[in-house]
C-alpha positions in Angstrom: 105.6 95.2 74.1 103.1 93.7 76.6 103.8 96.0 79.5 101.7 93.1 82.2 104.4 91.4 83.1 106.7 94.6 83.8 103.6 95.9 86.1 103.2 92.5 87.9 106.6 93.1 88.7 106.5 97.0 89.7 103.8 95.5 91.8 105.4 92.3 93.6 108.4 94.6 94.3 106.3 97.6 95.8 104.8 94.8 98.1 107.8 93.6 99.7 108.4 97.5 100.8 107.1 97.3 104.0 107.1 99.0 107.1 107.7 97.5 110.7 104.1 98.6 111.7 102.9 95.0 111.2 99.7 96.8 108.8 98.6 93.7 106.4 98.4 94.6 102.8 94.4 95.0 102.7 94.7 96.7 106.1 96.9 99.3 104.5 95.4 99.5 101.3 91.7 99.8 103.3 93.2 102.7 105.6 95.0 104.3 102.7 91.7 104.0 100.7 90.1 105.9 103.8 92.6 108.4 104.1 92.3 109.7 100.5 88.0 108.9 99.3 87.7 109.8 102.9 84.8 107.8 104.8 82.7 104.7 103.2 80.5 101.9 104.2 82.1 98.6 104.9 80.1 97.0 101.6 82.2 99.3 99.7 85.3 98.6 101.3 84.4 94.7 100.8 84.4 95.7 97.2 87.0 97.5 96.5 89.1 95.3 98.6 88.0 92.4 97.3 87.3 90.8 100.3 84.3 89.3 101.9 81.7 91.3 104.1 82.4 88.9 107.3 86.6 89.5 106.6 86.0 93.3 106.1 84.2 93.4 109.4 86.9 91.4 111.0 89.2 94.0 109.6 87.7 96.9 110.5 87.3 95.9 113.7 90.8 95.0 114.3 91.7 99.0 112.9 88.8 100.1 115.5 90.8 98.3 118.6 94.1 99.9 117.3 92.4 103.4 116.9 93.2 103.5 113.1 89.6 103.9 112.4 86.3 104.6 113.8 82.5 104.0 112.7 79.9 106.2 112.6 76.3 106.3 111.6 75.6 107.5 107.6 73.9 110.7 107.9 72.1 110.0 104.5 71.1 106.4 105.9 70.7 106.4 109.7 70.7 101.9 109.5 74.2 102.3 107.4 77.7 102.5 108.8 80.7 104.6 107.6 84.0 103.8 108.7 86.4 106.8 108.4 90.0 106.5 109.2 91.4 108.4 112.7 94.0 110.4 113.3 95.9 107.7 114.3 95.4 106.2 111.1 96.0 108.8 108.9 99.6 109.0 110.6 100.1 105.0 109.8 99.5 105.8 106.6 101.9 108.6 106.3 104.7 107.3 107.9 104.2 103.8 105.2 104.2 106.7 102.5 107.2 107.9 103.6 109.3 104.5 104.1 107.7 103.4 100.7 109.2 106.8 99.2 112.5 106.4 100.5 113.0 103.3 99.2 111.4 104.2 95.9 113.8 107.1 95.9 116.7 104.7 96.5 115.7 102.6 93.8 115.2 105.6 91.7 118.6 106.8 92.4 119.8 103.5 90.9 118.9 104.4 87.4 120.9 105.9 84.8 119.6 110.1 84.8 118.4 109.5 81.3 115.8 106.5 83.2 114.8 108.6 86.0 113.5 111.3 83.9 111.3 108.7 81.8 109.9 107.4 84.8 109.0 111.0 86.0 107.8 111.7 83.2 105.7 108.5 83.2 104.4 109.1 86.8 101.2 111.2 85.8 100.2 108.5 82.7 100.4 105.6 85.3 98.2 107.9 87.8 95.4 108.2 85.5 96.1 105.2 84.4 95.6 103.4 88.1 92.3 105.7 88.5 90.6 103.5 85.4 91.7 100.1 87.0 
């Protein structure tokens, strides 16, 4: 079975569950990334992203006027940046997390028992498996 197709579509649907905080998709996923590797330098946030330096920066300073995040000087590299995500920002993230939940749980409560406990089961495969991608 190729399982692409079925993950494009976990994916898409995931997407569409979104909060009323007006957070863009690579703002969320940049604050979220902050949140959990804690800080990083805005070339590795362009990166990971997938985004170019001059959007990151447009970005990141967008998060800085809404207090989601904050820079900071690298204390292994005075001339570098790190950007680390607020307290402020850490709560955006957690209140996303928890609308995303509910309506995964929803969803989840959809499913025949016998489906539920295969994707449970499945959860901490497809968590190792989204640390190699």
């Amino acid at each position: 079975m190729d399982i692409a197709p079925t993950f494009e579509r976990l994916s898409a649907g995931l997407r569409r569950i979104r909060p009323r905080d007006e957070l863009g998709l690579t703002a969320a996923s940049t604050l979220a990334r902050l949140e959990r590797l804690g800080p990083q330098r805005l070339s590795d946030l362009c990166g990971c992203e997938g985004v170019s330096q001059p959007a990151m920066t447009q970005l990141i300073t967008r998060l800085e006027r809404d207090g989601l995040v904050a820079r900071g000087k690298d204390p292994a590299d005075g001339r570098a940046v790190l950007v680390r995500v607020t307290d402020t920002g850490r709560s955006a993230v957690a209140r996303r997390r928890a609308a995303r939940a509910e309506a995964i749980a929803r969803a989840l409560r959809q499913l025949s028992a016998e489906d539920r406990a295969i994707v449970l089961t499945a959860a901490s495969a497809l968590d190792r498996l989204s640390d190699l991608l």
